[in-house]
C-alpha positions in Angstrom: -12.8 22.4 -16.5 -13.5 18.6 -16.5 -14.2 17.1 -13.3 -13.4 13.2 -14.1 -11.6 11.3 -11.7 -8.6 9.1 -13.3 -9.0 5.6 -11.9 -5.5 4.1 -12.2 -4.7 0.3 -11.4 -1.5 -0.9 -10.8 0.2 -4.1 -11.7 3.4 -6.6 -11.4 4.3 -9.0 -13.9 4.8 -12.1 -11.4 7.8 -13.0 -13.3 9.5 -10.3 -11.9 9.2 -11.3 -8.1 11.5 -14.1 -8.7 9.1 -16.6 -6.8 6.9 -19.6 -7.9 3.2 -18.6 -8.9 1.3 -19.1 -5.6 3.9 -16.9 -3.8 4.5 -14.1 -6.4 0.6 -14.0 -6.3 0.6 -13.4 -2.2 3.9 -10.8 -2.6 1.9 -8.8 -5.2 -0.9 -8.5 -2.6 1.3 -7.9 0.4 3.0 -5.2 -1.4 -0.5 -3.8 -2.3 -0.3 -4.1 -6.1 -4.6 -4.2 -7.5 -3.0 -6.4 -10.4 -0.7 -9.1 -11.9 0.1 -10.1 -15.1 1.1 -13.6 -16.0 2.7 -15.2 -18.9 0.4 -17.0 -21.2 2.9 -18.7 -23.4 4.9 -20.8 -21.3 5.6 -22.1 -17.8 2.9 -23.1 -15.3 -0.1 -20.7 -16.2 0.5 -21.6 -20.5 -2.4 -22.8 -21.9 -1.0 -26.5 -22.2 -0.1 -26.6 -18.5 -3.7 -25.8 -17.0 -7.4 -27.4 -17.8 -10.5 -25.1 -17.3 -10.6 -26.4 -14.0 -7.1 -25.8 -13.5 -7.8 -21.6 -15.0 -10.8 -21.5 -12.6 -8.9 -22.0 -9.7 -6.0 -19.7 -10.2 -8.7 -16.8 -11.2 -10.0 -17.7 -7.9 -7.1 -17.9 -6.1 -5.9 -14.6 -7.2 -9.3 -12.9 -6.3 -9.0 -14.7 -2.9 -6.1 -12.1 -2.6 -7.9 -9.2 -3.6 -5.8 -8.9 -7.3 -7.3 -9.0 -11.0 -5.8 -10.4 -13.7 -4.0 -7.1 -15.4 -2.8 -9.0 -18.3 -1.3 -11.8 -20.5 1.9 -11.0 -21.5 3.7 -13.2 -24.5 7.8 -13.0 -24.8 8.5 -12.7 -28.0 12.1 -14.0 -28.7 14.8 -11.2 -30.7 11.9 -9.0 -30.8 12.3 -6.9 -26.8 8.8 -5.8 -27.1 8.0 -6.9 -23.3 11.4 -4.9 -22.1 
């Protein structure tokens, strides 16, 4: 029988908390999620919106919480592959 431990991390999209960034960020660690994932495409965290510095500080911000970035997640319009 194999003895291997299953390390499961769990994670919230922070669009789904309804909030703006800094607060969906302190929800997901109040209600004890390890993870979030953010939208990379558009909205405050896109690419256009933050400098390095700008990425640096959110990754920080969000490990000041105790959370990981779980993922990038991209909506792809008429396509429902994030539903």
């Amino acid at each position: 029988m194999n003895s291997k431990t299953l390390n499961t991390i769990v994670g919230v999209d922070i669009d789904d908390l309804h909030v703006d960034v800094k607060d969906a960020v302190r929800a997901a660690c109040e209600l004890q999620f390890q993870a979030i994932e953010v939208g990379a495409v558009a909205g405050d965290l896109a690419p256009r919106a933050l400098s390095p510095s700008g990425r640096r500080h959110f990754r920080r911000f969000v490990e000041n919480f105790g959370l990981r970035l779980g993922a990038l997640t991209a909506d792809m319009p008429n396509l429902r592959l994030t539903d």
